[in-house]
C-alpha positions in Angstrom: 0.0 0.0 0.0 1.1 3.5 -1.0 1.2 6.1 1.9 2.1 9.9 1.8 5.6 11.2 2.3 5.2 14.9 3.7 8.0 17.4 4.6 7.7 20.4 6.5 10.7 22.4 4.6 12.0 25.1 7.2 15.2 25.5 9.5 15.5 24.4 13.3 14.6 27.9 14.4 11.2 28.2 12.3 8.7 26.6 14.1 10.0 27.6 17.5 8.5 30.3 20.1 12.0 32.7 20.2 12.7 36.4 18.9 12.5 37.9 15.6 15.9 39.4 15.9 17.0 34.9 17.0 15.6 33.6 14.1 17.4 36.8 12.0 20.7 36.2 13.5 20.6 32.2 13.7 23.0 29.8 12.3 21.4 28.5 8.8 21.5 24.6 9.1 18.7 23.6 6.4 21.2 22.2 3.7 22.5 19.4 6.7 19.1 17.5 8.2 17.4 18.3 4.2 20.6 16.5 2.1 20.2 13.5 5.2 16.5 13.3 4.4 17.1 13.3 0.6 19.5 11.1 0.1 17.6 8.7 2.2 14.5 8.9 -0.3 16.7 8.6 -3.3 18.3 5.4 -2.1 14.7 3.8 -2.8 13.6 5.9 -5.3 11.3 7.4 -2.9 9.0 10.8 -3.9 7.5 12.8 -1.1 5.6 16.1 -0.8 7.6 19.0 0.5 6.0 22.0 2.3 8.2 25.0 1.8 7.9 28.3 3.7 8.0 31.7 1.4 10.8 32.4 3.0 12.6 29.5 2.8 11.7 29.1 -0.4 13.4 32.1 -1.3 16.8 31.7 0.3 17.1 28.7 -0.7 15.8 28.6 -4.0 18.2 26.1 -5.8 16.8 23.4 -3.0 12.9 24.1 -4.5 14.2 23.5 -8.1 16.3 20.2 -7.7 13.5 18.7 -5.6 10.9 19.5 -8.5 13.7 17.7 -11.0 13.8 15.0 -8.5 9.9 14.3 -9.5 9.4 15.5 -6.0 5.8 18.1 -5.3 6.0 21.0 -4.1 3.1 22.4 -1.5 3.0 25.3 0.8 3.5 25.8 4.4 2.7 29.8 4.4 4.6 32.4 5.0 5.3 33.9 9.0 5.0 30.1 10.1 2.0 31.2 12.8 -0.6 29.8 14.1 -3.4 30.4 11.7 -6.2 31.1 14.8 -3.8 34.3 15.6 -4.2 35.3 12.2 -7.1 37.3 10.8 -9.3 35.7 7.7 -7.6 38.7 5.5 -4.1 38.1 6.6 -4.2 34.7 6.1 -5.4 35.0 2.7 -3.0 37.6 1.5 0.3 35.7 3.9 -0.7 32.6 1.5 -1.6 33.9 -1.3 1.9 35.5 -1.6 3.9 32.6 -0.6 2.3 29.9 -3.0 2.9 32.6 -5.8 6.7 33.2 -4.8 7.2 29.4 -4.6 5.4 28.7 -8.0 7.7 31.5 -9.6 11.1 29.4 -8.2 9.7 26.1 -9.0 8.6 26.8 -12.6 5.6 24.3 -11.4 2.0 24.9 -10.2 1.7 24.5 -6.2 -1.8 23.2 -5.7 -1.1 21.4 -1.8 -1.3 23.0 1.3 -0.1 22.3 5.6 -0.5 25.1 8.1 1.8 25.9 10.4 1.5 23.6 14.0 -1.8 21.5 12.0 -3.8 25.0 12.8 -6.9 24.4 11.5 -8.6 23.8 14.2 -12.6 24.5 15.1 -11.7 28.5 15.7 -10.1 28.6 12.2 -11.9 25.6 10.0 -12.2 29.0 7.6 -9.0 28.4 6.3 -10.3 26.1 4.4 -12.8 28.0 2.6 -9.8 30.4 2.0 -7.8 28.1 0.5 -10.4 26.7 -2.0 -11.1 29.9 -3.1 -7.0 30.7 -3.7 -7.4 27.2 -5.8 -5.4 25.0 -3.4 -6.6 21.1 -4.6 -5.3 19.0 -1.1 -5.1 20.3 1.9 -2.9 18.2 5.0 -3.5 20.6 8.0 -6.1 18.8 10.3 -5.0 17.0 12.9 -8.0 14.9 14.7 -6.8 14.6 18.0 -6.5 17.1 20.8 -3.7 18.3 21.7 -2.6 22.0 23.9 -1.7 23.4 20.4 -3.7 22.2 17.5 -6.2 19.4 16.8 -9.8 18.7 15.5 -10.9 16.0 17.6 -14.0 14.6 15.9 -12.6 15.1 12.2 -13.2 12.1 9.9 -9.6 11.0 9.8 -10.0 9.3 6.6 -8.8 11.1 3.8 -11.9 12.6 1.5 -12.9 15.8 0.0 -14.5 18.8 2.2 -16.9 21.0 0.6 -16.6 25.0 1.4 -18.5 27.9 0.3 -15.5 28.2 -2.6 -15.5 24.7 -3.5 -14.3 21.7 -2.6 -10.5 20.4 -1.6 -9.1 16.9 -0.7 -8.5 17.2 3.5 -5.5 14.5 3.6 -5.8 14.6 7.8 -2.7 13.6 9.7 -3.1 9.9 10.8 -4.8 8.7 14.2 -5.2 5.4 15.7 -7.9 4.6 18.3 -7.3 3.0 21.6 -10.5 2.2 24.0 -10.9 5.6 25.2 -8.6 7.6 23.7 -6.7 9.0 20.1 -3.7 9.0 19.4 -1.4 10.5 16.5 -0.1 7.0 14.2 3.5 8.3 13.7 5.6 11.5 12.4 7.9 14.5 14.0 7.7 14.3 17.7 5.6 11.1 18.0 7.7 9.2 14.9 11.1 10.3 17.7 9.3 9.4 21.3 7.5 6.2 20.0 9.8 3.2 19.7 9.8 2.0 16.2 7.9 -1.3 16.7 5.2 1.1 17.7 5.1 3.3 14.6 5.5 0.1 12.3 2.4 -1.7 14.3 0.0 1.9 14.3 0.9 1.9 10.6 0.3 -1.8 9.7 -3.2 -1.5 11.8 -4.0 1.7 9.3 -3.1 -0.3 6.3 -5.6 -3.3 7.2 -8.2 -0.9 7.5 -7.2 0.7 3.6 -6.3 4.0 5.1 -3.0 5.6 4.1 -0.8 7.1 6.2 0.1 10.7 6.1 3.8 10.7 7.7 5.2 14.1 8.4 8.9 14.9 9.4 11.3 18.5 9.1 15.0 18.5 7.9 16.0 20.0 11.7 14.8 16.5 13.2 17.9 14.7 10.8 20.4 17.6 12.2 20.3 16.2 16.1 23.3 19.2 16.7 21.6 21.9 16.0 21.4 24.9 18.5 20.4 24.4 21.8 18.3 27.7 22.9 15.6 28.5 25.5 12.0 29.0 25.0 9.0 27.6 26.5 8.9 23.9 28.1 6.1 22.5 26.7 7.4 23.0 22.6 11.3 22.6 23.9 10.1 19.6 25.1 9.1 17.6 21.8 11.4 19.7 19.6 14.9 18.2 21.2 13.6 14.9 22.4 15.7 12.2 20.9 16.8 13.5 18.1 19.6 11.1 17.5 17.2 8.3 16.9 15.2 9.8 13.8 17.7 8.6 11.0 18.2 5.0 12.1 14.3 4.8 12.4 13.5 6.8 9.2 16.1 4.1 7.0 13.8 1.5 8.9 10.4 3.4 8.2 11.7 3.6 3.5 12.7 -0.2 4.1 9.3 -1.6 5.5 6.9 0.5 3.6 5.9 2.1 0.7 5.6 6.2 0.3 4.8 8.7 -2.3 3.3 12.4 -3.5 0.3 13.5 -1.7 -0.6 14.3 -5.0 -0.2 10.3 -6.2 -2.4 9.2 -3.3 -5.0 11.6 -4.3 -5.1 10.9 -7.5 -5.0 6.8 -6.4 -8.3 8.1 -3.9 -10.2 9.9 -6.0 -10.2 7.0 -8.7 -10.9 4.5 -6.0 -14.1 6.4 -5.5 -15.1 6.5 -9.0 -14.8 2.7 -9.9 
């Protein structure tokens, strides 16, 4: 069975809760955990989705282009990297609307796949949604159906399907969930694909699989660069963001050997003929 290969494409300093003026002055570090990760997928001739920030996007612009030679998508992660509930309906629109247009102009490719930053779609901001229909985004991975301090849309369908909004409709590709008697719990990727033992992700993804659901695996470049700065910011995100690093390459060669991965895009495509025949 084919499941879906995502990449959140920023540096270690991105998606943390520090300065401006940090982030400005940090080391750069993308090229090391990204050229890990890579290389990793080319060994099995492996394709994957990659989510780039504007910015990113932009400094690195050389990275956008050999991934889309690579036969690699391209989708967008925004632009400021915040959470989309802190955002106004307007903001959100133009933030987006600019980043997916800056990315298309480097990758010489239509970007048509969207992720929010921290899975932020959640009930307060299910409007992004409608947004992104309307801006003529086709997939959209942002909903995570759990519940969790910072994101999560507990009582989502988490099987992947189309949502209708007031602009149209676009394929919700949630992030994957397993049930346990009385509780949810995320299947695998970042944090949970570093803190689970492997046997763990390998049995929540094999349990998916019986049930004909694919798996939507998530992972950033920063979690394949384990020496990358240590700084200070709040407990709970400092928390998951260091937490055994060192472990993430050993299980990712382990995650390409025992199963199969691929596009968003592929697995859409795969979906949407499933539910035609």
């Amino acid at each position: 069975m084919l499941h879906a290969f995502t990449v959140d494409v920023e540096d270690w300093y991105d998606g943390i809760p520090i300065p401006a003026e940090t982030k400005r002055s940090a080391e750069r570090r993308l090229r090391r955990g990204l050229e890990v990760l890579t290389d990793s997928l080319a060994e099995r001739s492996c394709l994957a989705t990659f989510f780039f920030l504007g910015p990113v996007a932009r400094e690195y612009p050389d990275v956008v282009r050999d991934l889309v030679a690579g036969g690699h998508e391209i989708g967008c992660h925004g632009w400021s990297h915040d959470l989309l509930y802190s955002m106004s309906r307007e903001r959100f629109r133009e933030e987006t609307a600019d980043a997916r247009n800056l990315i298309e102009d480097i990758a010489g490719v239509p970007v048509t796949s969207y992720r929010a930053a921290y899975f932020s779609v959640t009930e307060s901001s299910l409007w992004a949604l409608d947004v992104l229909a309307e801006l003529g985004f086709q997939c959209d991975s942002s909903v995570f159906p759990v519940k969790n301090w910072r994101y999560g849309l507990p009582d989502f369908d988490p099987v992947p399907g189309p949502v209708t909004t007031q602009s149209g409709t676009i394929f919700e590709f949630p992030l994957s969930v397993v049930d346990y008697p009385g509780r949810r719990l995320p299947a695998t990727g970042g944090a949970y694909f570093r803190i689970y033992p492997y046997g763990l992700t390998r049995r929540h993804i094999r349990e998916l699989e019986k049930r004909g659901m694919p798996v939507v695996f998530y992972i950033h470049p920063w979690e394949l660069d384990p020496d990358h700065p240590r700084v200070a910011f709040h407990w709970k995100p400092r928390l998951t963001h260091y937490w055994n690093l060192r472990s993430t390459r050993a299980k990712l060669g382990r995650l390409l050997d025992d199963f199969s991965f691929g596009t968003l895009k592929g697995i859409e495509r795969h979906e949407r003929e499933q539910d035609r025949s």
